[in-house]
Wavefront OBJ file of the C-alpha trace (Angstrom):
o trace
v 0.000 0.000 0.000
v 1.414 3.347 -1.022
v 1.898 5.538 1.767
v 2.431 9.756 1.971
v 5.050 10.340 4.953
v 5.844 13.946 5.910
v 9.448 14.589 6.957
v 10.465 18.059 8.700
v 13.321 19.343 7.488
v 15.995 22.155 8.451
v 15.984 24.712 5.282
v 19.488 24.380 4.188
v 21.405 23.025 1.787
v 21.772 19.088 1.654
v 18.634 18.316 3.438
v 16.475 16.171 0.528
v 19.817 14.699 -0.323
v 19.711 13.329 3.498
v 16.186 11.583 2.985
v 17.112 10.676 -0.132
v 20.107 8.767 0.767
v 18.689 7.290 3.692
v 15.909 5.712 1.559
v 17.987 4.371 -1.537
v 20.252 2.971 0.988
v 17.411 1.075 2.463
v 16.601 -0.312 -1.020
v 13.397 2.072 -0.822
v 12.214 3.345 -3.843
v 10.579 6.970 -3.570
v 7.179 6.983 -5.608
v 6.444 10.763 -5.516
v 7.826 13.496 -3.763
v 6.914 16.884 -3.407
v 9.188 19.714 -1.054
v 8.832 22.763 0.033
v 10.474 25.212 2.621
v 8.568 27.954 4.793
v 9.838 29.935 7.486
v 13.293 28.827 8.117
v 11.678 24.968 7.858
v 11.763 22.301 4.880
v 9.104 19.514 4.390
v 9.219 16.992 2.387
v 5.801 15.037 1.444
v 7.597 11.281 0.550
v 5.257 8.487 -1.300
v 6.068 5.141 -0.378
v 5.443 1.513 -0.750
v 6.793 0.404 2.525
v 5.674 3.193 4.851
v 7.350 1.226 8.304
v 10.675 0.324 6.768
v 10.875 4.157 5.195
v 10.205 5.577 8.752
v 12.884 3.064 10.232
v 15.537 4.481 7.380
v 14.580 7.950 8.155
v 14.830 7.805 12.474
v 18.319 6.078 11.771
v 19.243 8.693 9.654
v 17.797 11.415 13.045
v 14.890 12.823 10.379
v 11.787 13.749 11.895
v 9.149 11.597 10.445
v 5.764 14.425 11.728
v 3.160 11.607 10.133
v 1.730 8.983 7.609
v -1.014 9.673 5.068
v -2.946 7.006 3.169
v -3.710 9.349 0.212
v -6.000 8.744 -2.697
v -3.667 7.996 -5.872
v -5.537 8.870 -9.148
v -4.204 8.104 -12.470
v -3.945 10.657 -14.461
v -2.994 10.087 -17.968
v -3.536 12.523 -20.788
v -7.949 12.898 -20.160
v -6.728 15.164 -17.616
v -4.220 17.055 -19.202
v -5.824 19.669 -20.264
v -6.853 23.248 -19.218
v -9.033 23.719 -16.066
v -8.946 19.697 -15.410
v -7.533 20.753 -11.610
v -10.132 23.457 -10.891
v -13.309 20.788 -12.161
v -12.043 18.223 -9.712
v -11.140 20.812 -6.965
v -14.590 22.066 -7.495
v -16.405 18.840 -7.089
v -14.221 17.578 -3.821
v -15.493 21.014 -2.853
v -19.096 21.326 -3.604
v -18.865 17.813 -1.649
v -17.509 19.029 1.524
v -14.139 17.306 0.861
v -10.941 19.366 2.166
v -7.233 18.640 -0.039
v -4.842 19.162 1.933
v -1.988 18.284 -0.215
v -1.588 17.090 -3.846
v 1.319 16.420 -5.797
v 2.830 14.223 -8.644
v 4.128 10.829 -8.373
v 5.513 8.612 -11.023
v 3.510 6.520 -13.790
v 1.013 9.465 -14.275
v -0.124 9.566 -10.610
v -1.690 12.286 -8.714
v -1.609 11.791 -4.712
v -3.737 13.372 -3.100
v -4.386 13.637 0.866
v -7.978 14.323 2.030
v -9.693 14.810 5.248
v -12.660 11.887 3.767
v -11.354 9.527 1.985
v -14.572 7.546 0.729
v -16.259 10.813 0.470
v -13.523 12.359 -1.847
v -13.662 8.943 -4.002
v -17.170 9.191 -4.691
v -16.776 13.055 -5.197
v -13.598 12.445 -8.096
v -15.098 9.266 -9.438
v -12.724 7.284 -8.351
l 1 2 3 4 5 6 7 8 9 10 11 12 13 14 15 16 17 18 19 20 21 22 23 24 25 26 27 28 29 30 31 32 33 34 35 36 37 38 39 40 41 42 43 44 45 46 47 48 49 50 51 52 53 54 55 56 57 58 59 60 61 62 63 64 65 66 67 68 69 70 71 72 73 74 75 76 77 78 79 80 81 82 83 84 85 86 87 88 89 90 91 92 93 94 95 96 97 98 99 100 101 102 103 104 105 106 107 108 109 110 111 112 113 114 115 116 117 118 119 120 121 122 123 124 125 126 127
């Protein structure tokens, strides 16, 4: 099962390099990955098919694991590539109630997507 985890990071130079050295070294291969850094702080969103073994690499290597996500993974091949495609599904996750509290890409023409509802934002996206 795929698996979001969020990492904290310091904002400075060699930090991603850090999670992703401790995870190839594991023989963990990242799936997605979307970072960002706010505030003197880096995060790092990591997608995952062995979420406990990931978390094990990272404490070893002293990263801050701050929590696990079971996201919704939509495929999203080339129906979706096209203009306003993001605001139609934000719209109906919205008109349903359905918060997104992250999204980002992931290999093999994924989406990943973390929501509040999970069953509630499958029904809402068609999924």
């Amino acid at each position: 099962m795929l698996t979001d985890i969020l990492v904290s990071l310091e904002d400075r130079p060699g930090e991603l390099a850090r999670v992703g050295e401790a995870l190839g070294n594991a023989g963990i291969n990242i799936e997605g990955v979307m970072g960002y850094a706010q505030d003197g702080r880096g995060f790092a969103h990591i997608l995952v098919e062995d979420a406990a073994a990931a978390r094990q690499a990272l404490d070893a290597e002293g990263l801050k694991v701050e929590g696990e996500t079971a996201p919704l993974i939509m495929d999203i091949g080339t129906d979706v590539d096209t203009p306003g495609s993001l605001g139609r599904s934000a719209r109906r996750a919205a008109d349903a109630g359905i918060n997104l509290r992250f999204l980002y890409l992931a290999t093999r023409d994924r989406a990943v997507i973390g929501v509040d509802d999970p069953e509630r934002a499958r029904t809402a996206l068609g999924m």
